[in-house]
C-alpha positions, 0 to 999 in steps of 0.5 A, spaced: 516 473 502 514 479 503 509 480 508 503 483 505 503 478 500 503 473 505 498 476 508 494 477 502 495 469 501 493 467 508 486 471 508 484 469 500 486 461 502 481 462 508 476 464 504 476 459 498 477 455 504 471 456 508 467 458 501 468 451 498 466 448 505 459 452 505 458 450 498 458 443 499 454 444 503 449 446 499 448 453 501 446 458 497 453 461 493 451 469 494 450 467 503 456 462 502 460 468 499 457 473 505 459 468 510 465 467 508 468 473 507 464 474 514 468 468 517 475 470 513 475 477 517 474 475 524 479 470 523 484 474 520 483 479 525 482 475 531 488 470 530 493 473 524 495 480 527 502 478 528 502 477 521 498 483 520 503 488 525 509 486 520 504 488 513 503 494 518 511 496 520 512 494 512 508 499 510 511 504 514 518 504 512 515 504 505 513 511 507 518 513 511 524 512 506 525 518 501 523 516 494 529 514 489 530 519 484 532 517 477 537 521 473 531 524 469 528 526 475 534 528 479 536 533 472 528 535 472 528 537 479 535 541 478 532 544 472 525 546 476 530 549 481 535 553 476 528 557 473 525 559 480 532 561 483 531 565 475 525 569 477 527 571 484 532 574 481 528 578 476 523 580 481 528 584 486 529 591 481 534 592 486 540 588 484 539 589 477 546 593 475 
């Protein structure tokens, strides 16, 4: 499983945890709400930062790999190449024969 995903998991189940807690409890559900997101950060912060630091790693070698390029993508790129290497050479009057 994907580490983001299970973090996601974690935080979302202790919060409806601790929100079903406090609303059987009879509090009032827009503080039950604000408690338990309250209660679900702390939590998630103080005793899910080994999870947390793989989300980040995960994250960061995401952004590191270099983008896959489809072959539309390739002949685009190719093509926008072609008409600047064009426009250089039309810029320059002295090489014109």
């Amino acid at each position: 499983m994907k580490p983001w995903l299970k973090y996601s998991i974690v935080r979302l189940g202790l919060f409806a945890v601790v929100l079903g807690v406090l609303l059987v409890l009879r509090f009032d559900p827009l503080w039950a709400t604000l408690i338990a997101a309250v209660v679900g950060f702390c939590v998630s912060y103080l005793f899910f930062a080994p999870l947390r630091r793989r989300v980040a790693i995960d994250l960061a070698e995401r952004r590191s790999r270099p983008a896959r390029l489809d072959d539309d993508s390739a002949a685009e790129d190719e093509a926008l190449a072609d008409d600047e290497a064009d426009a250089q050479r039309e810029r320059r009057p002295g090489d014109q024969v």
